[in-house]
N, C-alpha and C positions, 0 to 999 in steps of 0.2 A: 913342492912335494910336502903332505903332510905327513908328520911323524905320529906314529903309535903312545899314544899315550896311558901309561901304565897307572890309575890310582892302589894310592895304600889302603891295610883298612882301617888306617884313625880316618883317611880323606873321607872313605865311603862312611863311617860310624857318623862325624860331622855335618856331613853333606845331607843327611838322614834330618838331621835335625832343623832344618833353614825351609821357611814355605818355597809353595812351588812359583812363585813368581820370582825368588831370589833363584832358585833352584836355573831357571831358564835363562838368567842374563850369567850365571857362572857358565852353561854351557858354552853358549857365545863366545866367551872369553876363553875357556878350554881352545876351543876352535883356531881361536888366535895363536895362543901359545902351541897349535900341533903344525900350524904353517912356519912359523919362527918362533923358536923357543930360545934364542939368543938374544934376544935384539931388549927382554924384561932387566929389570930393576933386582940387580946382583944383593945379596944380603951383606953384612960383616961379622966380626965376632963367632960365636958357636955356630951362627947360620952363614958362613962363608961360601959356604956350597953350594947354597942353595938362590933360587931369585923371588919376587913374590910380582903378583897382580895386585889390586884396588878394585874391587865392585862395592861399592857405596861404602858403608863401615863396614866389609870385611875384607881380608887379605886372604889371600891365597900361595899357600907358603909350595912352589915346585922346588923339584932338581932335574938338572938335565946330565945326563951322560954322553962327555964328548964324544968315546970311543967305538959307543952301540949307538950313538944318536935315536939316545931313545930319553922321551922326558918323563918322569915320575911328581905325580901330586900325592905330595906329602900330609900336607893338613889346612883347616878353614880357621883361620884367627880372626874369632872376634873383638873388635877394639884393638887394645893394645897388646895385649896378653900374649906370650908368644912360649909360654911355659907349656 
């Protein structure tokens, strides 16, 4: 069962900004995360909440909602920066 996936709009603001060939392999992985949004790489610290992806150098910062089992993309981190 794939789950609804809700973007923010920092995700949409970010996502605006990456070519369309990066643009295509996030979808993909989107995809992934809407069949199983459990199974990604949990954060720690301020981002506890939250889990991310890896497409090449960028991350992909979600949250999932166990309750409404619905997942939320937060934002696209480039490199390190998670500010």
């Amino acid at each position: 069962m794939a789950y609804e996936i809700k973007p923010t709009k920092e995700f949409e603001k970010d996502f605006r900004k990456i070519d369309s060939f990066m643009q295509k392999r996030i979808k993909k992985k989107i995809q992934e995360v809407a069949e199983n949004p459990e199974r990604h790489k949990h954060m720690h610290y301020d981002l506890k909440d939250s889990c991310r992806i890896w497409i090449g150098k960028l991350r992909i910062i979600f949250s999932y909602d166990k309750n409404k089992k619905e997942p939320y993309l937060e934002k696209v981190v480039f490199g390190h920066k998670y500010e």
